[in-house]
Structure formats: structure tokens, C-alpha cells
C-alpha positions in Angstrom: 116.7 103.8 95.2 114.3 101.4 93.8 112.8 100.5 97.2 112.2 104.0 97.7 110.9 105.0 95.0 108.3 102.3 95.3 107.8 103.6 98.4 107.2 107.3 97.2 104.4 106.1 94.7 102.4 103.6 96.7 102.2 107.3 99.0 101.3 108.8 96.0 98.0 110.5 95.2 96.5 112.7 92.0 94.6 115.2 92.5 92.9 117.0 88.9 93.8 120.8 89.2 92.9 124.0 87.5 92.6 123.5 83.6 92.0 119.6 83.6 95.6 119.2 84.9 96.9 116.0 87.5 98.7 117.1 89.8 100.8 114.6 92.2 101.3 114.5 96.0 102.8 112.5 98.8 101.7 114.6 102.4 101.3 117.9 101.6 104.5 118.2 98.8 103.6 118.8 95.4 105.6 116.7 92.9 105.9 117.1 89.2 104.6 115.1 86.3 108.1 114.7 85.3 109.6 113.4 88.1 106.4 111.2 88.4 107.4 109.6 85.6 110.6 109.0 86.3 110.1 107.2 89.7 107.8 104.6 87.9 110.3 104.0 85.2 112.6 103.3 87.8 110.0 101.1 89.4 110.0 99.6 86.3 113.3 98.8 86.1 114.3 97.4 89.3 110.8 94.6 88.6 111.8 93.9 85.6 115.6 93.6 87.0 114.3 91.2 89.8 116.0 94.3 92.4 112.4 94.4 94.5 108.8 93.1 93.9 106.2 94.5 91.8 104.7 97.2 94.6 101.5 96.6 93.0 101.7 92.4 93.8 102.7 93.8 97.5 99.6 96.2 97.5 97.1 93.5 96.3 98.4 91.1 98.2 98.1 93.1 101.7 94.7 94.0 100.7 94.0 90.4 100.3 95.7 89.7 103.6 93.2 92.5 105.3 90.2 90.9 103.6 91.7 87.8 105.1 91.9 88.7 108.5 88.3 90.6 108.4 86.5 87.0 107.4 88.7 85.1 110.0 87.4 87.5 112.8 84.3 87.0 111.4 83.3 84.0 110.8 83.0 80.3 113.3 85.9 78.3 114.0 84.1 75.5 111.6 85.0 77.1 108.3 88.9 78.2 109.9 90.3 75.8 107.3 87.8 76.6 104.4 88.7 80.2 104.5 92.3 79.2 104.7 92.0 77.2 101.3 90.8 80.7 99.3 93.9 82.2 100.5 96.3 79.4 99.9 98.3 81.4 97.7 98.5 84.5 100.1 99.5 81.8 102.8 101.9 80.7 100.8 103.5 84.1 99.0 106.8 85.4 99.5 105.9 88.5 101.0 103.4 86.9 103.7 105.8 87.2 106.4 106.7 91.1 105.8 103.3 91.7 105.2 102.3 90.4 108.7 105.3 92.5 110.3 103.4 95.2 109.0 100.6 94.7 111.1 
């Protein structure tokens, strides 16, 4: 349940509505504050628990990993190693392996 919910919210996006109101959406489905609230706290819980990893250490860490690849394509073979040593701790995560899968 945990996994999914982290799934759910990193899909997530606000959107400010009539009267200064947030209102939520993953696609085109509408969902409430409440239950909003309840898929963080059950985020929450399940990092805290050690059940699944912080989705916002994931989310950095693949935007890291695209910032990454971008200056590798970008940049000569000479500074391959230089690049690599501002990204040792990317290189050396937990998550690397999924987060290349991904890609």
C-alpha cells in the first residue's frame, strides 16, 4: 500500500480552483484534500518504518541522475572521470540501479 501510495503522489499535481481552493489530480481524476492527506501520512509511515524509501530522495535523486547523463553527453571524454566524482554519491546510492532500469 505504501509503494503505491508513493506512487499516487509523485503523479500528483495541484491545481488552485474557484475561491482560492487546491484541488488535487493524478490524469484527469479529481482527488480530495482528505484523502490527500491521508496518502502522505501513509507515506510517512512506511519512511519512517523503513517499508520503502523517502519518494522525495528517489525524485531528487533521478533528477540528479538526468542532470548526470545530460553533462556526460555533453561534455569530452577528458573530464569522464571529473564529472563522475560530483556524482559519487548518486554512483554510489541504493536506488542507482532501479533508477537506471527506469530509463
Amino acid at each position: 500500500q505504501a509503494k503505491f501510495a508513493a506512487a499516487v503522489l509523485s503523479q500528483l499535481r495541484e491545481e488552485e480552483g474557484s475561491n482560492d481552493e487546491v484541488k488535487y489530480f493524478v490524469g484527469e481524476k479529481e482527488i480530495s484534500a482528505e484523502r490527500v492527506a491521508l496518502l502522505q501520512a501513509c507515506v510517512k509511515e512506511a519512511v519512517n518504518a523503513g517499508i520503502i524509501e523517502d519518494p522525495l530522495i528517489i525524485m531528487a535523486e533521478r533528477s540528479r541522475l538526468q542532470m548526470l547523463v545530460d553533462e556526460l553527453m555533453s561534455q569530452p571524454q577528458e573530464r569522464l572521470e571529473e564529472i563522475a566524482m560530483n556524482y559519487k554519491d548518486l554512483l554510489l546510492s541504493d536506488n542507482l540501479v532501479e533508477l537506471m532500469k527506469e530509463r
